[in-house]
C-alpha positions as CSV (number, residue, x, y, z in Angstrom):
1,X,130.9,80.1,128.3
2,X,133.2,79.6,131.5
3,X,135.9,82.2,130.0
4,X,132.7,84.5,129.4
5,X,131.4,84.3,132.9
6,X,135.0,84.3,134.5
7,X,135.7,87.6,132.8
8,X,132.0,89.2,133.8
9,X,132.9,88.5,137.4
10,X,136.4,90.0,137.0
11,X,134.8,93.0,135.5
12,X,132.2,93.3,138.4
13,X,134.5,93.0,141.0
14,X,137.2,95.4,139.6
15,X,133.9,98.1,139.2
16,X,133.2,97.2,143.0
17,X,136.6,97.8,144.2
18,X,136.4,101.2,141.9
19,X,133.5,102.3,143.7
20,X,135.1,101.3,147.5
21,X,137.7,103.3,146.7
22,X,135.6,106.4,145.5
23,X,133.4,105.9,148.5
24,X,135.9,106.1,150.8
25,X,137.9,109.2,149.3
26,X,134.3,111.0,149.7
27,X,134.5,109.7,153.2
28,X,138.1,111.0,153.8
29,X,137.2,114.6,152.7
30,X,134.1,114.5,154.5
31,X,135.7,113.7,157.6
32,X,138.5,116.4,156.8
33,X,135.6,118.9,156.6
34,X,134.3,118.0,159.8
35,X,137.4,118.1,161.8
36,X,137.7,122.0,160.0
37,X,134.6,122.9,161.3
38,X,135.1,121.6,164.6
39,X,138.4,123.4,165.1
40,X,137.1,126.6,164.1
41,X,134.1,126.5,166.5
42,X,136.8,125.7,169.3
43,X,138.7,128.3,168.9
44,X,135.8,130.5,168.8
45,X,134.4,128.8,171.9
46,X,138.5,129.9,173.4
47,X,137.6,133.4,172.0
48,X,134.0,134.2,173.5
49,X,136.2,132.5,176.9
50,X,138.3,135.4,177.0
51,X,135.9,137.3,176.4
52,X,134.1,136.7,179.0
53,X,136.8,136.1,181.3
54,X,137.9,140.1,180.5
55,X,134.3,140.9,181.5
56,X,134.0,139.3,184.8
57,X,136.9,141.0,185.6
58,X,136.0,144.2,184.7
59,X,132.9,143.6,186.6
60,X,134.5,142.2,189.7
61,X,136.9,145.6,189.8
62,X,133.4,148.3,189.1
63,X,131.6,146.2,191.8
64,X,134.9,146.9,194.4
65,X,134.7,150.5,193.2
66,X,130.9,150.9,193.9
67,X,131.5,149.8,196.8
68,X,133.9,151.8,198.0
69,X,132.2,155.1,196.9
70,X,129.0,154.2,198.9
71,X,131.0,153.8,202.2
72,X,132.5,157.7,201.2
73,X,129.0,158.9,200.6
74,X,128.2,157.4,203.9
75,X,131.0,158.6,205.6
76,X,130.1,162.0,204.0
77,X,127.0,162.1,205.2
78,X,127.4,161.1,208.6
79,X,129.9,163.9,208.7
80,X,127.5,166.7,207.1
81,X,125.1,165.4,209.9
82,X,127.2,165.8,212.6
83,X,128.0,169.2,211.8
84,X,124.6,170.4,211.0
85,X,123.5,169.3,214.2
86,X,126.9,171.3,216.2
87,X,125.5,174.3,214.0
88,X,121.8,173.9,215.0
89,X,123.3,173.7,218.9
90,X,125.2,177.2,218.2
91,X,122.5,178.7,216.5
92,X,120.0,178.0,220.0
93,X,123.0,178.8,221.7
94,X,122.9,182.1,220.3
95,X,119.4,182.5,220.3
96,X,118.6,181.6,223.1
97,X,115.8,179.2,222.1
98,X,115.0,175.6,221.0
99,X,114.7,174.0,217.6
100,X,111.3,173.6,218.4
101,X,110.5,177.0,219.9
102,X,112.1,178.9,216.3
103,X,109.8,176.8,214.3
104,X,106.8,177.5,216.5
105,X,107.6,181.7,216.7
106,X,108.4,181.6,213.4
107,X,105.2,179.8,212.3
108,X,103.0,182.2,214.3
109,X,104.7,185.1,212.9
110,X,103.7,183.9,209.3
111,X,100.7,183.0,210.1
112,X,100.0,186.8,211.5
113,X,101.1,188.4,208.7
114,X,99.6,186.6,206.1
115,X,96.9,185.5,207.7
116,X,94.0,187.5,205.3
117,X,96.4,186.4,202.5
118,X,95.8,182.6,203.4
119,X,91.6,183.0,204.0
120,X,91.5,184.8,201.0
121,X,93.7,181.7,199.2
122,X,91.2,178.8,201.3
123,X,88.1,180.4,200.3
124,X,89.2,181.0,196.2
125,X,90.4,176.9,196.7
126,X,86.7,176.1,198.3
127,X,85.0,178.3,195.7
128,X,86.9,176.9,192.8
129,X,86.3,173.1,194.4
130,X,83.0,173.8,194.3
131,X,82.3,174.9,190.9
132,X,84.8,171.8,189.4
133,X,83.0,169.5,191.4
134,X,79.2,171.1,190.1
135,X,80.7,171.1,186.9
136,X,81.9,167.3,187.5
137,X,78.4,166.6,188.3
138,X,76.4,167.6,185.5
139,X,78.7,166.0,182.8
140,X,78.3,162.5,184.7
141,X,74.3,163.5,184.7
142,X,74.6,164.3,181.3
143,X,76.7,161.2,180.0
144,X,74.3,159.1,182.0
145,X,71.2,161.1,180.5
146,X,72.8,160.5,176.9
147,X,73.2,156.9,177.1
148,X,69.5,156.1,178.2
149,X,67.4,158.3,176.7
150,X,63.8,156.4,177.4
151,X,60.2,157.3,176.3
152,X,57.5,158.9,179.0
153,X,54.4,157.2,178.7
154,X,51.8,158.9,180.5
155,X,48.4,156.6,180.7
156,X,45.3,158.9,179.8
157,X,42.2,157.6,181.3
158,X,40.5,156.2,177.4
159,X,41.2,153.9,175.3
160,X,39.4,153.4,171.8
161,X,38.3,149.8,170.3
162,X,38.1,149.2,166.9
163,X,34.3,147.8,165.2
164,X,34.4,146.2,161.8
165,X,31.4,148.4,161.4
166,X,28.8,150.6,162.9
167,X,26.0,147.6,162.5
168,X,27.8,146.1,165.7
169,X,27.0,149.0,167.8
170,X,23.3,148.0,168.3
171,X,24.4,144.4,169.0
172,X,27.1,145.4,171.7
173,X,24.6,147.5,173.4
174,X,21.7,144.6,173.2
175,X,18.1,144.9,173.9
176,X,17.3,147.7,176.1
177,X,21.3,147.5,177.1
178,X,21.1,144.9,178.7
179,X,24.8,144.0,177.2
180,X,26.6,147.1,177.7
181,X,25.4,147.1,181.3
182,X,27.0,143.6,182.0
183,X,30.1,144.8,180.2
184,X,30.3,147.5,182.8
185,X,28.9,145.8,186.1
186,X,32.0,142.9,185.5
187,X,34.6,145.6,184.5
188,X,33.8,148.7,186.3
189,X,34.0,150.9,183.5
190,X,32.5,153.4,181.2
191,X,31.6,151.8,177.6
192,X,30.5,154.8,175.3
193,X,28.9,153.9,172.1
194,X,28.3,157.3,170.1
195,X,29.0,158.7,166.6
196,X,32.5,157.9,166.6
197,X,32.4,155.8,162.8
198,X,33.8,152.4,163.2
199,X,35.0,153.0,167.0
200,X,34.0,152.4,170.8
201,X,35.1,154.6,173.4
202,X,36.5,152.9,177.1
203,X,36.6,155.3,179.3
204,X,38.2,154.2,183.3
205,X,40.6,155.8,185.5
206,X,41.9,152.6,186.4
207,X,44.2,150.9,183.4
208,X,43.7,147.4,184.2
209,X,39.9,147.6,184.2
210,X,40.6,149.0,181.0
211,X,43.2,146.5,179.7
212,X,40.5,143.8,180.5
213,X,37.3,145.8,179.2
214,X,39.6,146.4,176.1
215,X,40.8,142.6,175.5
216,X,37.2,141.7,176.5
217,X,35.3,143.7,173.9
218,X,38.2,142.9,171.1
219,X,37.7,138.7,171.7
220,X,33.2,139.4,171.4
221,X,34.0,141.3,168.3
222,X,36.0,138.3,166.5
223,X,33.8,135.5,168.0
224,X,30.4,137.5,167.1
225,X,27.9,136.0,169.8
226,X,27.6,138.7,172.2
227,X,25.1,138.1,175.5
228,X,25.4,138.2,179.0
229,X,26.7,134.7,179.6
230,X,29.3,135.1,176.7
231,X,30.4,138.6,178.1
232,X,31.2,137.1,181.3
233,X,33.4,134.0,179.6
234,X,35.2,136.8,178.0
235,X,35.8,138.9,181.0
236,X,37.6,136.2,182.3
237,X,39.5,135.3,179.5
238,X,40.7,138.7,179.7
239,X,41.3,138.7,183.3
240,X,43.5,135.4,182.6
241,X,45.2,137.4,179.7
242,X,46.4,140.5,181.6
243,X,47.6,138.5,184.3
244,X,50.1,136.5,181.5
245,X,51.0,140.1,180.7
246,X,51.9,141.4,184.3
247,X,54.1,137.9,184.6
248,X,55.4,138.4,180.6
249,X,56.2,142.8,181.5
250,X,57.8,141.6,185.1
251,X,60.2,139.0,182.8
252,X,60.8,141.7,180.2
253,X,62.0,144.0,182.8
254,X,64.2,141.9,184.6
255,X,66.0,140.8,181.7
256,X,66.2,144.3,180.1
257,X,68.2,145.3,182.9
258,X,69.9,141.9,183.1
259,X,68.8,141.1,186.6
260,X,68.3,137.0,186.9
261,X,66.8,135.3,189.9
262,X,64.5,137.2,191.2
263,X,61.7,134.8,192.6
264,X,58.4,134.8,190.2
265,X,56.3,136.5,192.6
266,X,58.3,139.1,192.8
267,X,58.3,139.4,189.2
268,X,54.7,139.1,189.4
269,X,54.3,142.4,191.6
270,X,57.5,144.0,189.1
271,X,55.1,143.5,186.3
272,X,52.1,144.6,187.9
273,X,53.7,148.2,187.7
274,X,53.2,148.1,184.4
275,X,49.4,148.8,184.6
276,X,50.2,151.9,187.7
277,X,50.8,155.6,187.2
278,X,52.4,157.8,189.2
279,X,51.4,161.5,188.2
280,X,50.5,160.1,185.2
281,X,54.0,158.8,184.3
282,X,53.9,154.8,183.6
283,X,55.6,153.0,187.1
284,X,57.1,150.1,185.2
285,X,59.0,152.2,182.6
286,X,59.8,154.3,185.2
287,X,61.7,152.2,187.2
288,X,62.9,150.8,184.0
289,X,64.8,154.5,183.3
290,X,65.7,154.8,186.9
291,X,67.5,151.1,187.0
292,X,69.6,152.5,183.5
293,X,70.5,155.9,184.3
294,X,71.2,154.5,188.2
295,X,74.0,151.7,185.9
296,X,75.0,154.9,184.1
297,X,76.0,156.9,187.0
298,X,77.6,154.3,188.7
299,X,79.5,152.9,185.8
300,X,80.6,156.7,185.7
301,X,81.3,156.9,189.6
302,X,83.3,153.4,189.5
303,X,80.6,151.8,191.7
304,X,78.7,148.6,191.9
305,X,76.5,149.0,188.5
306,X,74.8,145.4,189.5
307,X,74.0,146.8,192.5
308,X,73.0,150.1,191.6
309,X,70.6,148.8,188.7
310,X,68.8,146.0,191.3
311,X,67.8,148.8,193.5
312,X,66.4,151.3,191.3
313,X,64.5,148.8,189.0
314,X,62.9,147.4,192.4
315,X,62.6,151.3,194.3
316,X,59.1,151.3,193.3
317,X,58.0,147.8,194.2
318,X,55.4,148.9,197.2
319,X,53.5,150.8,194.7
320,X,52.5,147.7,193.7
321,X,50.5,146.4,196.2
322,X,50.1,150.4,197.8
323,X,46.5,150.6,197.4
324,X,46.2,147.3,199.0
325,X,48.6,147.2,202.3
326,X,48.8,149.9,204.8
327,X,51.7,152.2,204.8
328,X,54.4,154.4,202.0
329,X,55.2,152.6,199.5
330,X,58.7,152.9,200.3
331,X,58.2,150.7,204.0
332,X,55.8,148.3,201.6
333,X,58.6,147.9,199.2
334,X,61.1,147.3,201.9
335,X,58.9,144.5,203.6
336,X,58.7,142.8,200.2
337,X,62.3,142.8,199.4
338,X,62.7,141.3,202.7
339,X,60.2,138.8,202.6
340,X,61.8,137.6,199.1
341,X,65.2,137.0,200.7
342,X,66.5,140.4,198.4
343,X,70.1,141.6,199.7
344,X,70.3,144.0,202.6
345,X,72.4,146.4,200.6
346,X,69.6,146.5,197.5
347,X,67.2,147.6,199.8
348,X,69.7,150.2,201.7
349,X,70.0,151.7,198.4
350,X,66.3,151.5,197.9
351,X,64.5,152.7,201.0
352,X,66.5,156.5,200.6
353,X,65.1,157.7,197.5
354,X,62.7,160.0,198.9
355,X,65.5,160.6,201.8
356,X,62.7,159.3,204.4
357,X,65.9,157.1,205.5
358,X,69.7,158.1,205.5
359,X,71.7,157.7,203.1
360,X,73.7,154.4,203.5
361,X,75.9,153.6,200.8
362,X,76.6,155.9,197.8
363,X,74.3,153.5,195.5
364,X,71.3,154.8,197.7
365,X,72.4,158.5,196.4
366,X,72.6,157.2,192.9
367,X,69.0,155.8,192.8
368,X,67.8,158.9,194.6
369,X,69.3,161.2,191.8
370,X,68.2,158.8,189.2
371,X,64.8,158.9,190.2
372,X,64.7,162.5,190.5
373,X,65.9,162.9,186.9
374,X,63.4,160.5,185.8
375,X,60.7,162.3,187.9
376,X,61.7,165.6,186.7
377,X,62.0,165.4,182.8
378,X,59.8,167.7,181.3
379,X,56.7,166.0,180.3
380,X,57.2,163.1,182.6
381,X,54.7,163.5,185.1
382,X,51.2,165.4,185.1
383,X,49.9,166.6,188.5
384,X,46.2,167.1,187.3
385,X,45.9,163.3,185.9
386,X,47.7,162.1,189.5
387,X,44.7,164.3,191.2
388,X,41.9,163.5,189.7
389,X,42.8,159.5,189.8
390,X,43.1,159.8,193.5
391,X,40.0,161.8,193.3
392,X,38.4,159.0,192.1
393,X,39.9,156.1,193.9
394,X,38.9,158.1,197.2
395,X,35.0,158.1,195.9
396,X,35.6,154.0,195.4
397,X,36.6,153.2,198.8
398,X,34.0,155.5,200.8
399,X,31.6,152.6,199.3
400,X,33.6,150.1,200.0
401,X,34.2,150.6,203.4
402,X,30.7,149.4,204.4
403,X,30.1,145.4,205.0
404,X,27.4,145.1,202.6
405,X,29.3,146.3,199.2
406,X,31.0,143.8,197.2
407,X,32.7,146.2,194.6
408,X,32.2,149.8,193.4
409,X,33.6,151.4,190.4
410,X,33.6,155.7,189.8
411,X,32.5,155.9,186.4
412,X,31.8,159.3,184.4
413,X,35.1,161.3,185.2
414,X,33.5,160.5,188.9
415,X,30.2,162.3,188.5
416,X,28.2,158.6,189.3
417,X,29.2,156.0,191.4
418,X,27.9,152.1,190.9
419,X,27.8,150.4,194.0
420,X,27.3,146.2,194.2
421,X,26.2,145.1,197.2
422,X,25.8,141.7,198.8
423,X,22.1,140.4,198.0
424,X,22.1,137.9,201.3
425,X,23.2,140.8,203.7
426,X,21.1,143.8,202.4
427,X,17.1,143.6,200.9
428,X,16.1,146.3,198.4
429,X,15.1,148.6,201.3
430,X,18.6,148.7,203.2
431,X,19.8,149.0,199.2
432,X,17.8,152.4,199.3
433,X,19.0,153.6,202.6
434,X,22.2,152.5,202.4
435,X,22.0,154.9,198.9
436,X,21.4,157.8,200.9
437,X,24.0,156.8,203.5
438,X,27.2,156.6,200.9
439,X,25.8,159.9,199.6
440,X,26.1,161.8,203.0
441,X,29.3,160.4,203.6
442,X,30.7,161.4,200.3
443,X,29.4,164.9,201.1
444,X,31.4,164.8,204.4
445,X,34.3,163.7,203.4
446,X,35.3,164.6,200.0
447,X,35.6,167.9,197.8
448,X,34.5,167.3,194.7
449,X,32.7,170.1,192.2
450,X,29.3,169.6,190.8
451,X,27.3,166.9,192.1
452,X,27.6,162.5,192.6
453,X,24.9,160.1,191.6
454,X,25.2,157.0,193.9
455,X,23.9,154.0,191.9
456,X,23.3,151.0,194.6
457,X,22.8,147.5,192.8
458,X,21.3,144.2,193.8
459,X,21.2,141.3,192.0
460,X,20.1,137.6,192.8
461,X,20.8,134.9,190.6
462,X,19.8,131.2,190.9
463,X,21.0,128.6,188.2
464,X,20.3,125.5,188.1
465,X,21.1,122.2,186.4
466,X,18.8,120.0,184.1
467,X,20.1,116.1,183.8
C-alpha cells in the first residue's frame, strides 16, 4: 500500500512539474509577443515624429514667407498711394482746380444732362414700388383671409319656439290673456300665437329679451303649470340662465383666441357682446374674426401676434355697456381697459380703429384693417336692420326719460309702445295725461311712418302672508 501511494505521489508531482513547465513556455512566448508589438508601435510612434517634425518645419518656413509677402504688398501699396496722390496734385495743377471742385462741376454737369433721364428713372422706381407694395398687401390680406375664414351671423329680430302641440296654445295665452300679457309685461316682447302648427312666434328687437322670453317659454312648456306667478319664477330663471351664458360666451372667447387673465368682469362685459349687433352683424363673433385675422396679419408682418389679437378681440368692448354710459364706444372701451389694469399698448392699438386717434404702433393699423375686412365682407352687415333697431331703441328712451316710468318696451316692429310706470308717483289720471304727453314728444322728436300707439300701465300689487 505504501509502494502504491509513494508511486501516486511521484506520478502527481512529475504531471505538476509537466504542467509548470508548459505554463511557463506559454508565458515566454506571450511575453515575446508583447515585446513585438511594443517595438513596432515605437517605431511607428519615431515615424509619425518625423513626420510631424517635417511638418512644423514646413510650416515655420510658409509662415516666414507669408510674412514677408504682406510687408511687399504693404510696401506696394503705400507706394501706388503716394503716386496717385503726386498724380492727383498734377492733374489740379493742370487744371487749375481742386479734387473737390472736379467732382462738384463734374456732378452738376451730369446731373444737367441727364437730369429728365433720372425723373423719368425715380418716378418708374416710385411707380413700380408702389404696385409691388399694393400687390404685397393684398396677398398678406388674402393669406390672412384664407386662414380664418369665420361665419356672419346677422341676428333677425324673431325667433320661433317649439309646442308639443297646438292644445298648448289656449293654455299659454290663459283666460282672457291674462298669461301672454304677463309674459310680455316681464320680457318686453311680442308673443304671437297664430296658425303657425306646432310653433310660437317671439318677435323683439332686442336679443336678450328674446333669449330670456325664449328660455322662459321653453322651461313653462316642459314643467306644464303655466300662470302668472309661475311665469314670473321662470323669467327669472331665464334671466339667471343668460347671465351663465354672457359669463360661459366671454370664457369661450378668451380662450378661443388664447388670451388668459383677463379679470371676470371683463369677461363678463366680453360676453355680453354676444347678445349686441352692429348693423346686424353679431359683435361677439365679430371681434372674434377681427382678433384672428389681426394674429394673421401680424404673424404675416413679423409683429407681436399676442398683442395684436388682445386688441382686436377687446376693440369692441364699449359697445358693451354703449347704450348705458355716455360717449363712443371707442372712449367707453378705452375707460374699461383702463379701469381693468389692461396694457397701455393694447389699448393704443385699440382706440385707432375708426382713426378717431393716431395711429400709434403698427398693431393699431392691423386691427383697423382687420376690422374693416370684417366690417366689409359681403353679407356681413345690414344697414336697414341697424336702422330700424335704433329706430326703436330711440322710441324706448323718449318714455323713459320721464321720472314716473319704470320700463318701456317698442313692441310691433315699433308701431305701439308699453309704458310701466311707477304706481306710488303717478295715479291713473297723471297715467292718462302723461299718455298724451309721451305721444307729443314722440311726434316732436322722431320720424317714424304710419302712426304709434302709446300704452301707459299701472299696476298695484299687495301680498301678504298667512301664518
Amino acid at each position: 500500500m505504501t509502494k502504491d501511494a509513494e508511486a501516486e505521489a511521484q506520478a502527481i508531482l512529475l504531471a505538476s512539474k509537466n504542467k509548470a513547465v508548459e505554463i511557463l513556455e506559454e508565458t515566454k512566448k506571450e511575453e515575446k509577443a508583447r515585446q513585438e508589438q511594443i517595438f513596432r508601435l515605437e517605431k511607428r510612434l519615431e515615424s509619425r515624429e518625423v513626420t510631424l517634425d517635417k511638418k512644423l518645419d514646413e510650416m515655420e518656413r510658409g509662415k516666414d514667407l507669408l510674412i514677408q509677402k504682406a510687408e511687399e504688398i504693404r510696401k506696394i501699396k503705400k507706394e501706388t498711394e503716394v503716386a496717385r496722390q503726386e498724380q492727383l496734385k498734377r492733374l489740379e495743377k493742370i487744371a487749375g482746380l481742386s479734387k473737390e471742385e472736379a467732382k462738384k462741376i463734374l456732378l452738376q454737369l451730369a446731373e444737367e444732362q441727364n437730369k429728365d433721364l433720372v425723373a423719368r428713372q425715380i418716378k418708374k422706381m416710385e411707380q413700380e414700388g408702389r404696385e409691388e407694395l399694393e400687390k404685397k398687401a393684398r396677398n398678406i390680406m388674402t393669406i390672412a383671409l384664407q386662414r380664418y375664414a369665420g361665419s356672419h351671423a346677422a341676428e333677425t329680430t324673431t325667433s320661433t319656439v317649439a309646442i308639443p302641440s297646438d292644445e298648448l296654445k289656449g293654455r299659454i295665452i290663459g283666460r282672457e290673456g291674462r298669461n301672454i300679457k304677463t309674459l310680455e309685461r316681464l320680457t318686453g316682447i311680442e308673443v304671437i300665437v297664430d296658425d303657425t302648427p306646432e310653433a310660437i312666434v317671439i318677435s323683439g328687437f332686442n336679443p336678450v329679451r328674446r333669449e330670456i322670453a325664449r328660455l322662459a317659454l321653453q322651461r313653462l312648456i316642459e314643467d306644464g303649470r303655466i300662470h302668472p306667478t309661475r311665469i314670473e319664477e321662470a323669467v327669472n330663471f331665464a334671466k339667471t340662465e343668460v347671465n351663465n351664458k354672457i359669463k360661459e360666451a366671454g370664457e369661450a372667447a378668451a380662450y378661443d383666441v388664447g388670451i388668459a387673465g383677463l379679470d371676470p368682469k371683463l369677461i363678463q362685459l366680453l360676453g355680453r357682446l354676444r347678445f349686441r349687433t352692429s348693423y346686424g352683424q353679431n359683435v361677439l363673433l365679430h371681434s372674434l374674426e377681427v382678433a384672428h385675422l389681426s394674429g394673421a396679419l401680424a404673424a404675416e408682418l413679423g409683429l407681436d401676434v399676442s398683442l395684436a389679437k388682445k386688441a382686436g378681440l377687446l376693440h369692441d368692448i364699449g359697445k358693451a355697456i354703449d347704450h348705458e354710459v355716455q360717449g363712443t364706444h371707442i372712449e367707453i372701451g378705452i375707460t374699461i381697459l383702463q379701469k381693468f389694469g389692461i396694457e397701455k399698448a393694447v389699448i393704443d392699438a385699440m382706440k385707432s380703429h375708426h382713426e378717431d386717434y393716431p395711429f400709434e404702433s403698427n398693431e393699431s393699423m392691423i386691427v383697423a384693417a382687420a376690422d374693416a375686412l370684417s366690417a366689409s365682407r359681403p353679407g356681413a352687415r345690414k344697414d336697414t336692420l341697424e336702422d330700424y333697431i335704433k329706430r326703436l331703441t330711440d322710441l324706448e328712451n323718449v318714455a323713459t326719460s320721464f321720472p314716473e316710468v319704470e320700463k318701456s318696451y317698442a313692441i310691433q316692429a315699433g308701431r305701439e309702445i308699453r309704458v310701466f310706470v311707477k304706481p306710488d308717483q303717478i295715479d291713473d289720471l297723471g297715467a292718462l295725461k302723461l299718455a298724451r304727453t309721451i305721444a307729443d314728444k314722440i311726434e316732436q322728436e322722431l320720424k317714424y311712418p304710419g302712426e304709434i300707439k302709446v300704452n301707459v300701465l299701472r299696476e298695484t300689487r299687495a301680498v301678504e302672508i298667512a301664518r
